[in-house]
BAKEVO-673086 format. One line per 3 residues: number of its first residue (from 0); their letters; for each residue y, x, z of N, C-alpha, C. Coordinates in nm, 4 decimals, always signed. Atoms other than C-alpha are relative to their C-alpha. Layout:
BEGIN
NUM = a = Y:X:Z:Y:X:Z:Y:X:Z  ...
This chain:
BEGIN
0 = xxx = -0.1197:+0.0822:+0.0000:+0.0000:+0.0000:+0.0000:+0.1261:+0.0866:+0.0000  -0.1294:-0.0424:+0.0014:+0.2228:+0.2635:+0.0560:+0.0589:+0.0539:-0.0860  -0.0104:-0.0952:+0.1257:+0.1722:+0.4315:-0.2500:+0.0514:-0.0575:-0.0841
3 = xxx = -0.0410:+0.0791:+0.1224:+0.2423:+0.1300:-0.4565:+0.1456:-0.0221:+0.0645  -0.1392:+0.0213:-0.0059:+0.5985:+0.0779:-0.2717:+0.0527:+0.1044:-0.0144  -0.1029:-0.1144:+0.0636:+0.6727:+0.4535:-0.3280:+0.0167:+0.0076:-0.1882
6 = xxx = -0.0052:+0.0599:+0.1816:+0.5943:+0.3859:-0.7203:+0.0856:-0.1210:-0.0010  -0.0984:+0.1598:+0.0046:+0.7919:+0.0664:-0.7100:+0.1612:+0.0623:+0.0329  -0.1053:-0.0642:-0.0672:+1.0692:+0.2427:-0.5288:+0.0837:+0.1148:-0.0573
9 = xxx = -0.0659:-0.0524:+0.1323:+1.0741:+0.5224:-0.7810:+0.0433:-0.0528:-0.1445  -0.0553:+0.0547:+0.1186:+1.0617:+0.3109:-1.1123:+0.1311:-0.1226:+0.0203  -0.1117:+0.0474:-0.0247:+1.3511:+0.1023:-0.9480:+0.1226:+0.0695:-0.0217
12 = xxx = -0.0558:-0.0787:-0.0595:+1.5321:+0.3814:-0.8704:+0.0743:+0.0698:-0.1586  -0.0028:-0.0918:+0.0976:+1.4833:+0.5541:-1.2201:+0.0432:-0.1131:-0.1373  -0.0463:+0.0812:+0.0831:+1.5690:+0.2177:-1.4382:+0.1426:-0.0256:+0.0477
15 = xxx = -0.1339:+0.0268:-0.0279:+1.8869:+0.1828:-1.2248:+0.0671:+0.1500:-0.0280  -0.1030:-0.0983:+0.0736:+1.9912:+0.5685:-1.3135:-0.0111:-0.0048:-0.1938  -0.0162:-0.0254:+0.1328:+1.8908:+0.5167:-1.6924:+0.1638:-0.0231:-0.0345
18 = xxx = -0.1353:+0.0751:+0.1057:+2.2182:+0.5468:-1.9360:-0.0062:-0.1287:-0.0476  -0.0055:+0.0859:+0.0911:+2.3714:+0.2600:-2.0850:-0.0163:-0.0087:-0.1209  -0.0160:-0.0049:+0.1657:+2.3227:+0.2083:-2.4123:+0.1101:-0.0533:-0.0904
21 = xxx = -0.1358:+0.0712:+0.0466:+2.6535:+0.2115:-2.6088:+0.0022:-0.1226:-0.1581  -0.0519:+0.0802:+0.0513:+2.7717:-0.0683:-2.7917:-0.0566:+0.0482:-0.1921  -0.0012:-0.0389:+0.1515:+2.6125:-0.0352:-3.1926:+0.0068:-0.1484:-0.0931
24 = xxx = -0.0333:+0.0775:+0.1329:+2.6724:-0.1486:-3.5272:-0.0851:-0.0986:-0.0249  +0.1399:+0.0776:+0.0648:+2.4900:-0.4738:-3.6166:-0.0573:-0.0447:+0.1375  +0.0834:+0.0455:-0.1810:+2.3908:-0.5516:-3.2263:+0.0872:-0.0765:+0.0002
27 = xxx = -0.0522:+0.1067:-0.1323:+2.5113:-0.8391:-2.9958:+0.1130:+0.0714:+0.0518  -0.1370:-0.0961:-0.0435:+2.8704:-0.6971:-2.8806:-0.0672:-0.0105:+0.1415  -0.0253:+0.0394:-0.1350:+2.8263:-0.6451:-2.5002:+0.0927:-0.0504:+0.0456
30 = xxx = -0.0875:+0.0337:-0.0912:+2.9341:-0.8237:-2.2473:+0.1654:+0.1259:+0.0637  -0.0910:-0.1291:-0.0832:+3.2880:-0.6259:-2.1140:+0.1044:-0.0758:+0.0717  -0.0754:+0.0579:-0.0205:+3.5772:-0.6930:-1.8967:+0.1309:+0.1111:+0.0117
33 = xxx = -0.1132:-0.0816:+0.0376:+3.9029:-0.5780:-1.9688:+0.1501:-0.0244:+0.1002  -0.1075:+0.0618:-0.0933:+4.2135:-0.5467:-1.7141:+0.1064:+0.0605:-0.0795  -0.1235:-0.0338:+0.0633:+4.5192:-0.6142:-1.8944:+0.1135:+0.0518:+0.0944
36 = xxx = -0.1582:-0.0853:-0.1030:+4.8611:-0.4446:-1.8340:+0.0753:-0.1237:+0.0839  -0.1063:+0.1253:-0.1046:+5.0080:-0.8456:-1.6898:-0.0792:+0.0240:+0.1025  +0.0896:+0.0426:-0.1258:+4.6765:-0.7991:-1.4153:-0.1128:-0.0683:-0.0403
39 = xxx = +0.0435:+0.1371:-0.0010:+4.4951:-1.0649:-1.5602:-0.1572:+0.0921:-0.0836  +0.1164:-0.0133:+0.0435:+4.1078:-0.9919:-1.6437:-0.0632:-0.0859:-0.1393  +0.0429:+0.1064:+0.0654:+3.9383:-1.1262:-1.9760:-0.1453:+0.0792:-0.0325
42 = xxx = +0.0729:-0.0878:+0.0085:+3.6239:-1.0630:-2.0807:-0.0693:-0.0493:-0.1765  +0.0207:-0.0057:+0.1492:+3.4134:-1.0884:-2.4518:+0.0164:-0.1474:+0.0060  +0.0144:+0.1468:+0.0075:+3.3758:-1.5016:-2.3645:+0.1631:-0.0829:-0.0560
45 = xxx = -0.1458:+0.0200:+0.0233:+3.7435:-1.5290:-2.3863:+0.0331:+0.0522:-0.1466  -0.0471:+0.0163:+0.1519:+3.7234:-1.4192:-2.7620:-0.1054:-0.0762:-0.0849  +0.0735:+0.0791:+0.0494:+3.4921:-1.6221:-2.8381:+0.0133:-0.0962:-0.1336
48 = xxx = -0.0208:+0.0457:+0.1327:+3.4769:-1.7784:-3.2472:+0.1333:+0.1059:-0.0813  -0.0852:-0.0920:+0.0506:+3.7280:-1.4809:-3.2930:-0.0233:+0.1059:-0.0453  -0.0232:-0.0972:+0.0408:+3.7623:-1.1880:-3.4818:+0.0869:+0.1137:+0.0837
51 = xxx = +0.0091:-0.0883:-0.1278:+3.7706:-0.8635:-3.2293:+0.0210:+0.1246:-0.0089  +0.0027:-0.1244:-0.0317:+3.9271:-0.5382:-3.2305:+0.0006:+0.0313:+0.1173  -0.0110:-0.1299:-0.1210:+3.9037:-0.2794:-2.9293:+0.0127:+0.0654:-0.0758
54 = xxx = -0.0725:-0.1399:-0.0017:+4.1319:-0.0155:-2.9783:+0.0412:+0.0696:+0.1031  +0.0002:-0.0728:-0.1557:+4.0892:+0.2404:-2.7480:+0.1194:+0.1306:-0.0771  -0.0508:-0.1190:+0.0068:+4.3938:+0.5266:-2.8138:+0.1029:+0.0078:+0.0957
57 = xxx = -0.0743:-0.0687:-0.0699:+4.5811:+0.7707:-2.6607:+0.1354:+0.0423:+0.0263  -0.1306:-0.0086:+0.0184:+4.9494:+0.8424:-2.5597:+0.0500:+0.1399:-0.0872  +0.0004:-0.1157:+0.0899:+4.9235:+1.1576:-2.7066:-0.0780:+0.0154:-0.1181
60 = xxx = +0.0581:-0.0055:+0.1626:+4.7444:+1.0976:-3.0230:+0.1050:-0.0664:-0.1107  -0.1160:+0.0544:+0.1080:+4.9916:+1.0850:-3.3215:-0.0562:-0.1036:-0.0836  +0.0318:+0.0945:+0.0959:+4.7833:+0.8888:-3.5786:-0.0308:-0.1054:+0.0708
63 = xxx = +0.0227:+0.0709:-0.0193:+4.6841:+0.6756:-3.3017:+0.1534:-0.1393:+0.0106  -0.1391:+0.0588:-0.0198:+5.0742:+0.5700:-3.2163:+0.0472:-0.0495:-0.1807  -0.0175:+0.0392:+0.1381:+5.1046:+0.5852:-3.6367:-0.0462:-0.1566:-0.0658
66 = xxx = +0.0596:+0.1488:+0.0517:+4.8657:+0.2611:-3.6957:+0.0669:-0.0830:+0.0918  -0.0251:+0.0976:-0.0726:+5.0052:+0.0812:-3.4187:+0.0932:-0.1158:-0.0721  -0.0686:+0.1034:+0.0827:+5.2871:-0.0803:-3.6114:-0.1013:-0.0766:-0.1256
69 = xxx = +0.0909:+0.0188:+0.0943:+5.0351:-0.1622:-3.8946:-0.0689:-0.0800:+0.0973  +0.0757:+0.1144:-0.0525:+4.8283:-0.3322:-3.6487:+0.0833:-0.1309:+0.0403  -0.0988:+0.1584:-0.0597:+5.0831:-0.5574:-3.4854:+0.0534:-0.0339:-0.1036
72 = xxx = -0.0268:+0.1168:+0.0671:+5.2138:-0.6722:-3.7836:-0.1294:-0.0646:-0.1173  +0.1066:+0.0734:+0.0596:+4.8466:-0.7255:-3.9259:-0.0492:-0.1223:+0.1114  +0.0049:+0.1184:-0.1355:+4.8086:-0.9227:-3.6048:+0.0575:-0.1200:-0.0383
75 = xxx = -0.0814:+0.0749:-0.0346:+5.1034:-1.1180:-3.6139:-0.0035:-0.0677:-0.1562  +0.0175:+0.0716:+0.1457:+4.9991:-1.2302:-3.9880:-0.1345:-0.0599:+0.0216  +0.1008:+0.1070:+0.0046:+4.6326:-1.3143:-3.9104:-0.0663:-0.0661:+0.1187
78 = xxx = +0.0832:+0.1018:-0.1424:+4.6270:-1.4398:-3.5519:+0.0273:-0.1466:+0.0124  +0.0287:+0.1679:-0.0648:+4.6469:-1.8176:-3.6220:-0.1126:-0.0334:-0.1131  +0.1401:-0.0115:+0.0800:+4.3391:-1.7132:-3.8504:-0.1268:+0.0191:+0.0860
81 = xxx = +0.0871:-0.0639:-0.0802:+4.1456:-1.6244:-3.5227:-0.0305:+0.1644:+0.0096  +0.0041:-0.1975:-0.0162:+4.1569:-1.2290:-3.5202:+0.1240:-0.0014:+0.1503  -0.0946:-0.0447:-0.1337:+4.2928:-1.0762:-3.1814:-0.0173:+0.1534:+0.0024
84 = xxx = -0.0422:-0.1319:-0.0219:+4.3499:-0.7020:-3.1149:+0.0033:+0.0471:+0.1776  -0.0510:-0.0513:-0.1239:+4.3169:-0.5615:-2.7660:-0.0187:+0.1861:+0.0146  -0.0393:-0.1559:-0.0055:+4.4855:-0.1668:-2.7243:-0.0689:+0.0254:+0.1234
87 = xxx = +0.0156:-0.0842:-0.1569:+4.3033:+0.0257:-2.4465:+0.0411:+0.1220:+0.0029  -0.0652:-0.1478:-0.0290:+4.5072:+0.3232:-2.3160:-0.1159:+0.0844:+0.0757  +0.0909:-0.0893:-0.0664:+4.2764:+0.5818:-2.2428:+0.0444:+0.0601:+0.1265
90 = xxx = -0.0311:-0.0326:-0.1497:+4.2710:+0.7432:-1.8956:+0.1054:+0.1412:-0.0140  -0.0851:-0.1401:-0.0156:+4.4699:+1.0467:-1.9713:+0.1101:-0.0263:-0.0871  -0.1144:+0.0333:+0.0564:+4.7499:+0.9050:-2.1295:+0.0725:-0.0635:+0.1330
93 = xxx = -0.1335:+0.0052:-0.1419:+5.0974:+0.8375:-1.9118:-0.0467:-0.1277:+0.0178  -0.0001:+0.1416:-0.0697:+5.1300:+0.5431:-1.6903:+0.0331:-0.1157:-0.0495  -0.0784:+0.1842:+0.0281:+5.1745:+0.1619:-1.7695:+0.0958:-0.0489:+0.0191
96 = xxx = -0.1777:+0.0021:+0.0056:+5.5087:+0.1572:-1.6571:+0.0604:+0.0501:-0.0782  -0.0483:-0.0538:+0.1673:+5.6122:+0.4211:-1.9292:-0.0474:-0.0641:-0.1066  +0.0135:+0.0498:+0.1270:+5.4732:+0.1945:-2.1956:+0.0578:-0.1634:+0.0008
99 = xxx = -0.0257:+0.1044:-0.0256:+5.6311:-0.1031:-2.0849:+0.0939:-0.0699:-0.1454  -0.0056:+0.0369:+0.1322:+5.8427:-0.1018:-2.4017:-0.0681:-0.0396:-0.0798  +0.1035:-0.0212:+0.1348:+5.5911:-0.0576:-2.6156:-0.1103:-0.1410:+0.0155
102 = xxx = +0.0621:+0.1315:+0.0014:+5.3802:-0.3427:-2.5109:+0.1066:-0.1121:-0.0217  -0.0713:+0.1099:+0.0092:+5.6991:-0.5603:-2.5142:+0.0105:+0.0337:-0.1703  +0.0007:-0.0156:+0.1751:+5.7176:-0.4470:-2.9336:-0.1222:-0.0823:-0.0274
105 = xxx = +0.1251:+0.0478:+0.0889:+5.3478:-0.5186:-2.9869:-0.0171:-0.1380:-0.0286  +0.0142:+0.1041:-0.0204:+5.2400:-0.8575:-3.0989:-0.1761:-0.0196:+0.0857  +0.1103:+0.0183:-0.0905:+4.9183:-0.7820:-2.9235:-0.0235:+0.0651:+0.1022
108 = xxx = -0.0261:-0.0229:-0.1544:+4.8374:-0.6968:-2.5651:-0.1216:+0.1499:+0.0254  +0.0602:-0.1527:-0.0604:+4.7551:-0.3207:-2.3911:-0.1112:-0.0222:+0.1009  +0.0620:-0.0368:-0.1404:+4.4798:-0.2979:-2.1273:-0.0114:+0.1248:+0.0655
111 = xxx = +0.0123:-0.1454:-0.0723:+4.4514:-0.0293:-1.8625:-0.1444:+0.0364:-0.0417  +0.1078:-0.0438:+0.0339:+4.0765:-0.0353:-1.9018:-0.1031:-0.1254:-0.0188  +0.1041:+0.0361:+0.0937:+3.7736:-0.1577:-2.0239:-0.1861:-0.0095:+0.0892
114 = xxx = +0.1326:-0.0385:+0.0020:+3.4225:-0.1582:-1.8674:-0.0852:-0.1268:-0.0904  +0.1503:+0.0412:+0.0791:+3.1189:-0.2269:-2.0672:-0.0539:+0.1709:-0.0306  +0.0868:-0.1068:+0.0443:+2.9244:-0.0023:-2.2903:+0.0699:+0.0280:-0.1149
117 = xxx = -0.0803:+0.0285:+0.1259:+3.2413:+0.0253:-2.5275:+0.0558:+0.1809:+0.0516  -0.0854:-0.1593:+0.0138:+3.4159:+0.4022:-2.5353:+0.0276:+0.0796:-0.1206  -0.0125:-0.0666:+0.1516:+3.5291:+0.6967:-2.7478:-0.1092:+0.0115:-0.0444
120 = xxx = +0.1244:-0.0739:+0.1202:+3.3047:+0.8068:-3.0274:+0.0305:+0.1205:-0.0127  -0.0265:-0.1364:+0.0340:+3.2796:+1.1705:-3.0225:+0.1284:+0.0366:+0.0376  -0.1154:-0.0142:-0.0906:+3.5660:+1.1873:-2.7806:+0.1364:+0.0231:-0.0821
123 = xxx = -0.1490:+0.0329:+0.1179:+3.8156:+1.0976:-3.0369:+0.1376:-0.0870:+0.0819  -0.0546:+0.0425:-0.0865:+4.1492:+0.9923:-2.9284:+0.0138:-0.1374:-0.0461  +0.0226:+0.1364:+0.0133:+4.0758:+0.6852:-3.1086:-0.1158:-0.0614:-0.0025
126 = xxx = +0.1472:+0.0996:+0.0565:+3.8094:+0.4469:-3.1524:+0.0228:-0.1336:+0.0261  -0.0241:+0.1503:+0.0110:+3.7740:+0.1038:-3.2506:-0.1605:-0.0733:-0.0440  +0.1023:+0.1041:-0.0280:+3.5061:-0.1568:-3.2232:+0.0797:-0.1180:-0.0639
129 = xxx = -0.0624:+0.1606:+0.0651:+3.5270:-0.5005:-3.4603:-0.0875:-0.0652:+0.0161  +0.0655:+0.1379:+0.0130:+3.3414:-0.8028:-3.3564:+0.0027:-0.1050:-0.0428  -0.0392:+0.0903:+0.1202:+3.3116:-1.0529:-3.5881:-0.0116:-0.1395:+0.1134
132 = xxx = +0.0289:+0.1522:-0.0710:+3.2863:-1.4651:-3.4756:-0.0946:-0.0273:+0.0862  +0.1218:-0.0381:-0.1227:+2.9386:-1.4079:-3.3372:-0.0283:+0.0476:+0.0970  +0.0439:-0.1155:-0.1249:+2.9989:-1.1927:-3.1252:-0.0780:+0.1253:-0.0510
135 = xxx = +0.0650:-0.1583:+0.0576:+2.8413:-0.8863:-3.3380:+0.0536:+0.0793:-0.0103  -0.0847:-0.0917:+0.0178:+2.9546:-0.5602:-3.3546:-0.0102:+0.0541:-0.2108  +0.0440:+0.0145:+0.1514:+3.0165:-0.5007:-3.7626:+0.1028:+0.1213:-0.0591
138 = xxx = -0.0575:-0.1412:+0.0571:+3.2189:-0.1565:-3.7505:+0.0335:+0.0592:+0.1428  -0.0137:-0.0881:-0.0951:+3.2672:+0.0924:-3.5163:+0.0411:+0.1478:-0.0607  -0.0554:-0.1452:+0.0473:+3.5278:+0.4218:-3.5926:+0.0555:+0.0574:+0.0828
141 = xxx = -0.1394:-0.0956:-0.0513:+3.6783:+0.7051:-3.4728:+0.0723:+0.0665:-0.0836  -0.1045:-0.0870:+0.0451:+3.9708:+0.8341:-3.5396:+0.1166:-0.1775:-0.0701  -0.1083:+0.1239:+0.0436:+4.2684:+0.5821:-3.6997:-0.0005:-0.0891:-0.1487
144 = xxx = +0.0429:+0.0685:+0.1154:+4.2692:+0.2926:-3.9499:+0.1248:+0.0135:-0.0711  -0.1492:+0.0401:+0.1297:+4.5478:+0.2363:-4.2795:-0.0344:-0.1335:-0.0276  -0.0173:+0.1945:+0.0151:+4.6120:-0.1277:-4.3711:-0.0945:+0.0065:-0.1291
147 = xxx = +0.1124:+0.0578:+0.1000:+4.3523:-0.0942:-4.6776:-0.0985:-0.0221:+0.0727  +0.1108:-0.0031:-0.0973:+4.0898:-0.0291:-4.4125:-0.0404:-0.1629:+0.0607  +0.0143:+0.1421:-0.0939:+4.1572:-0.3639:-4.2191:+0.0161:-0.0843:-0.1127
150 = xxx = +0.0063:+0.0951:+0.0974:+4.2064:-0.5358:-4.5664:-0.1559:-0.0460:-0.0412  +0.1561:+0.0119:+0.0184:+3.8476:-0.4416:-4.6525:-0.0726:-0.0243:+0.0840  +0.0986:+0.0199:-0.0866:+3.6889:-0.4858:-4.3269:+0.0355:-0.1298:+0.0707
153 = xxx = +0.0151:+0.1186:-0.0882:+3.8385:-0.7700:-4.1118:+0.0500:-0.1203:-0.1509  +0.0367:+0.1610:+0.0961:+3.9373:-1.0001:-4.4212:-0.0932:-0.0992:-0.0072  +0.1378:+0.1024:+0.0319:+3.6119:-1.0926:-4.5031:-0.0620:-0.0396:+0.1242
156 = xxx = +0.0357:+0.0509:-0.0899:+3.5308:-1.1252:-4.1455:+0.0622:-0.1762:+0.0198  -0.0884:+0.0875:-0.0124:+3.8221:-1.3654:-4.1153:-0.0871:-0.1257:-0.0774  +0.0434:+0.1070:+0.1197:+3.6883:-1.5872:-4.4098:-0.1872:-0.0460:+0.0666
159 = xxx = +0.1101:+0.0056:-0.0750:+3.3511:-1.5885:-4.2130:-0.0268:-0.1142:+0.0925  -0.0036:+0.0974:-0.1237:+3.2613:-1.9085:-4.0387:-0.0644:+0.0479:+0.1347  +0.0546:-0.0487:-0.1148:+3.2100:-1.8782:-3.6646:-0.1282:-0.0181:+0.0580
């Protein structure tokens, strides 16, 4: 008996240190919850029948600050199409008070952070995750997008019933 609760005790032990498995192309998006810069928690349920970036960049990444305008006004053209955008500031970028501008420009909203199984790719100071209506993940990049990029990839999502 005792042998089987030290076996029990180790494969407990050793399924609760396994890694997560991150977030891939063509899978079920994970579950995540995200704390925006107002406080307010949302998590994947809250985009639910929507079209889904995570953009994770950095205060110090130039191309990442470069797309930003490009996103908010691709936003602010196809969000009563269902597409939403949420920026995550990576941990080593300045404080949320220094970007307080900058979220008041965007038409879409900053979070401090992020848990799930969502992060950089190859410790890039960008990366982005697109979940389509389903909830699937249907691109995953690092490094920064140009407005042909999001023409070719979330369009046809858009046009996609949920």
């Amino acid at each position: 008996m005792l042998h089987f609760l030290r076996v029990t005790l180790a494969a407990v032990c050793l399924a609760s240190a396994a890694p997560a498995i991150p977030a891939e192309v063509g899978q079920q998006a994970p579950d995540f919850t995200v704390r925006m810069f107002d406080g307010s928690k949302k998590t994947l349920a809250d985009y639910g029948g929507k079209v889904l970036v995570i953009n994770y960049w950095a205060t110090w990444c130039g191309p990442c600050k470069a797309e930003m305008p490009m996103m908010s006004a691709f936003h602010r053209r196809h969000k009563d199409e269902g597409f939403e955008i949420i920026g995550v500031v990576t941990k080593d970028s300045v404080s949320k008070f220094k970007l307080k501008p900058l979220t008041a420009a965007l038409s879409y909203p900053l979070a401090s952070s992020l848990k799930g199984k969502y992060g950089l790719i190859r410790d890039a100071g960008s990366t982005t995750y697109i979940i389509d209506r389903k909830g699937r993940i249907r691109h995953s990049h690092a490094g920064s997008f140009e407005l042909e990029d999001y023409n070719e990839i979330i369009l046809p999502l858009l046009r996609e019933p949920a």
